[in-house]
N, C-alpha and C positions, 0 to 999 in steps of 0.2 A: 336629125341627129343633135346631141347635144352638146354645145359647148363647151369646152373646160370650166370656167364660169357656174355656168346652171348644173353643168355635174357636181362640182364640189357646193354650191347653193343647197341640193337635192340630198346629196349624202348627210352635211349635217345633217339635214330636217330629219333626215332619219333612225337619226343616232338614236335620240331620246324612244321612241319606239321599241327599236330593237335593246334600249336596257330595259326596258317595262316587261318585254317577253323574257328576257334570259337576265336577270336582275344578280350583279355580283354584289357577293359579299364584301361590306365597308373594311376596307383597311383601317389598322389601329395606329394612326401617324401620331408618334408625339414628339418633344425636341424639348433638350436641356441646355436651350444655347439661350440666354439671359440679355438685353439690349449689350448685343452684338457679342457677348465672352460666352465661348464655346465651355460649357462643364461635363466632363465625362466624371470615366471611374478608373481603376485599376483592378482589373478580376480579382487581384488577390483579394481584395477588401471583403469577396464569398470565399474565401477560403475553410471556413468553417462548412462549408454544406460539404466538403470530402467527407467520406467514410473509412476516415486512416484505419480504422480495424479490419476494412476489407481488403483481398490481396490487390495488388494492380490489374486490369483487364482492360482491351480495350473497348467491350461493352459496359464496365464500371465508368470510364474515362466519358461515352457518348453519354451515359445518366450523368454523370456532372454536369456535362456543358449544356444536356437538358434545364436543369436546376439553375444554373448559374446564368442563362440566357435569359429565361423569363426572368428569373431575380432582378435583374440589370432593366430590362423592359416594367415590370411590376414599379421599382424606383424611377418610372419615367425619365430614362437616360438613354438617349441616343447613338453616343458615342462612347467606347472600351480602349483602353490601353490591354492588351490580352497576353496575362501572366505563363507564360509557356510552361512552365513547373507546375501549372494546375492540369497538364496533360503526360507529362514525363511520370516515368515509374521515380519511387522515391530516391532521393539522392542525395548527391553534391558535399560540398567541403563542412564538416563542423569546424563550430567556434572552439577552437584548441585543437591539439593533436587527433588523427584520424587512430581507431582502433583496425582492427582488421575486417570487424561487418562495413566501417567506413570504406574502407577499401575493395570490398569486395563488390558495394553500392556503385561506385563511383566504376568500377570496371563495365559492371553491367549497365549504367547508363552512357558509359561511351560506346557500347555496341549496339545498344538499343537505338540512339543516333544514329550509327553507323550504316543501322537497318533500311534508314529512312521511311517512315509509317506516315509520309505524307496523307494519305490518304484520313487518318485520325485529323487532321491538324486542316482538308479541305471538308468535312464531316460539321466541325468545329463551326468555320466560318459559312455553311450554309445555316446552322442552330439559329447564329447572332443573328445572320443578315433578315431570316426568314421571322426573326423578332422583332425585329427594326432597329436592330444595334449595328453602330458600325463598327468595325476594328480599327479604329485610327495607327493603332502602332501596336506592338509587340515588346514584351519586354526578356530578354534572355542571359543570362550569367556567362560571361568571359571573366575568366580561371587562368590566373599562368600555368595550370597544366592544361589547359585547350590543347587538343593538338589540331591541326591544318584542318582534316575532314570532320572535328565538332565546329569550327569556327564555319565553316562549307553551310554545314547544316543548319545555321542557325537563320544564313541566308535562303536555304530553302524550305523553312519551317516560314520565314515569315513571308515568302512568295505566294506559299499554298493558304495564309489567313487573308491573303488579299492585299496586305500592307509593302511599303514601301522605305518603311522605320521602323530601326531595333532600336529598344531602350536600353542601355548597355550596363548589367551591373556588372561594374568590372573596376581594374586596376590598373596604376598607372602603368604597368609593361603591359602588359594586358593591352591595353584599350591601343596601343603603339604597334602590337602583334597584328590589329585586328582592322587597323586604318588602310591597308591596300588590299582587302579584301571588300572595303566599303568602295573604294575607288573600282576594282575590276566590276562590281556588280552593280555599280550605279546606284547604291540606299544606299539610304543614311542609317550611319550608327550614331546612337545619342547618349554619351558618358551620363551616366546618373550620379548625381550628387549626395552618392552614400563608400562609407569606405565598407568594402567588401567583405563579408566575413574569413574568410580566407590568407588573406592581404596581411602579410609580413609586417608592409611597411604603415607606422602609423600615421605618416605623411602621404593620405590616400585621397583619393576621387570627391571626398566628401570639400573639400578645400579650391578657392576658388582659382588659384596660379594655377591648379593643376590642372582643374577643367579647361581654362583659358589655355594654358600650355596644349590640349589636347585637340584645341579647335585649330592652333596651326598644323597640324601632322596633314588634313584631310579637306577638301571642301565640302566633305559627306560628313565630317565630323557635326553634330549637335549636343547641343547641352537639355537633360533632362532632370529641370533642377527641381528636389526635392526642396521645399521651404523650410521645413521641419527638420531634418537631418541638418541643412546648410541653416538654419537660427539655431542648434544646438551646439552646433560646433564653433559659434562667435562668429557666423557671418552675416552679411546685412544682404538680406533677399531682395528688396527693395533698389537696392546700389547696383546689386548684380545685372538685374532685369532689364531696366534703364541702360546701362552699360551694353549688354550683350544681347537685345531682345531679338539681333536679325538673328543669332545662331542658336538662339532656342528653342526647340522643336515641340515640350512638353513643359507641364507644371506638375509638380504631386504636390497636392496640397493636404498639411495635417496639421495638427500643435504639437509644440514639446516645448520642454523648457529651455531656454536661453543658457546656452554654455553649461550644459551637463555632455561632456561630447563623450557618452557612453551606449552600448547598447542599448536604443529603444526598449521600454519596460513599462509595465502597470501605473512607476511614479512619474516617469519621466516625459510619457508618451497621455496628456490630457486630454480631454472631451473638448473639442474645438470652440473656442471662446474663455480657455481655462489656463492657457501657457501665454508662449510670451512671443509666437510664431504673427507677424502680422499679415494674417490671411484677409483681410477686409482690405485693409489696403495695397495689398497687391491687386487684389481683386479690382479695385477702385481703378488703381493705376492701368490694370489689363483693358475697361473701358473706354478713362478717357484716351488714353493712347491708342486704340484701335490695333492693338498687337494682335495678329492672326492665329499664335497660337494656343491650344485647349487647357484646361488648366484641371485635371484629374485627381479625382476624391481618390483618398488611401487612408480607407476604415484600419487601425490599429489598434485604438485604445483600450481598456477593461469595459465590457458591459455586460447585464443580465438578458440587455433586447439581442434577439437576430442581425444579424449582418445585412439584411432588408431593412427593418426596422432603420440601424443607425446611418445607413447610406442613404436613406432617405432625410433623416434630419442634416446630416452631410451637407446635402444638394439644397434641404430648405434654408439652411444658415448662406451656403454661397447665393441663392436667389437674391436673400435679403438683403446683402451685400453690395449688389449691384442694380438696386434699386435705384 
């Protein structure tokens, strides 16, 4: 009989054998994680591969995430922030007053939620996973019209992508509505550092008191700080970072220009290395400090290339970076 010893001696020996008979196909492993700083994406940055003239479906929704997984794997990127509105039928609050089709949108995506179509949203996260993307976090719109069971659901939209963090674009009641629902379910919600298109108040989320103010409400609260939106609005990302890096959860990183604190747009939103956003040296900073967390491309600005194409020079500029 044999040993425990000479049985597992015996089994190795025999591994290599039996892959020579039944020989698997090579996994495609790649990683966008740079001497130690994790670089994802934010799905929205393929927003462009939708087919806004087609109606919503939820077989048009699986052909996106088709398109948009590989895209993300193609740009040899490991890790997604995953834009929840790239699965949602169209919607949510315009910049000004809502018309009546606004209204009529925004009823139908609160029932659409309502529906719960988990099932699109665990569809999703097998696309990534089976690309080799992970979902780090989720990102979802908190609205002062949420009511209880959209705010429910955002928690279990980002259960079913696998994640354990929502990146909250929201407002300051907003995000106050939304902090003991982060406590009952144990994830983190992560304030984004954009004021919300919707948001009354001009004194919004993109501003660092408030962020700060929002990390007290929760121990589930996170800051997901946009560099671009918070160097636009005259603050120093750099000072932030340093400051708050155990409670931040994400990076978006893009250019803009310094104290234009308007609407993101063609002039004000640059080809990265062209504003005044200093993405190398956060970058810099994100290494030698060994801060844990990922620091996520968000393609915005005017180009003629695909959204493959500029996600990729994205990823090669942050490479460089952190050389």
């Amino acid at each position: 009989m044999l040993t425990r010893r000479e049985f597992s001696k015996f089994a190795l020996a025999a591994l290599p054998l039996a892959s020579s008979k039944w020989p698997i196909a090579p996994v495609d492993t790649f990683s966008s994680k740079f001497n130690g700083v994790q670089i994802g994406v934010i799905t929205y940055s393929y927003r462009s591969l939708r087919d806004t003239s087609a109606p919503w479906s939820p077989t048009g929704v699986d052909q996106l995430m088709d398109r948009v997984a590989k895209a993300t794997a193609d740009d040899r990127i490991n890790f997604c922030e995953f834009w929840i509105p790239l699965i949602e039928p169209p919607s949510g609050p315009p910049r000004g007053p809502a018309d009546a089709v606004d209204v009529q949108k925004r009823e139908a995506l609160r029932k659409w939620r309502a529906s719960r179509p988990l099932d699109i949203f665990e569809r999703a996260r097998k696309k990534f996973n089976d690309a080799g993307v992970e979902i780090y976090s989720c990102m979802y719109n908190f609205y002062d019209d949420n009511t209880d069971d959209e705010i429910e659901c955002a928690f279990d939209m980002a259960k079913a992508l696998g994640t354990n963090i929502i990146s909250a674009n929201c407002t300051v009641a907003s995000i106050k509505k939304v902090a003991p629902f982060a406590d009952k379910h144990k994830i983190i919600v992560s304030a984004h550092s954009e004021d919300a298109p919707p948001d009354p108040n001009i004194d919004g989320m993109v501003f660092a008191d408030n962020l700060v103010d929002a990390l007290k409400l929760s121990p589930y609260i996170r800051v997901t700080l946009d560099i671009g939106h918070f160097t636009a609005y005259g603050g120093d990302a750099l000072k932030f970072i340093r400051e708050h890096h155990s409670r931040i959860a994400n990076l978006h990183l893009k250019d803009r220009l310094k104290n234009h604190p308007e609407f993101h747009n063609d002039i004000n939103t640059p080809e990265w290395g062209k504003g005044n956003v200093p993405i190398k040296e956060v970058l810099q900073l994100m290494k030698r400090e060994k801060y844990p967390f990922p620091a996520c491309i968000e393609y915005e600005y005017k180009s003629d290339q695909s959204a493959v194409v500029e996600v990729k020079r994205c990823l090669e500029y942050a490479k460089a970076a952190l050389v």
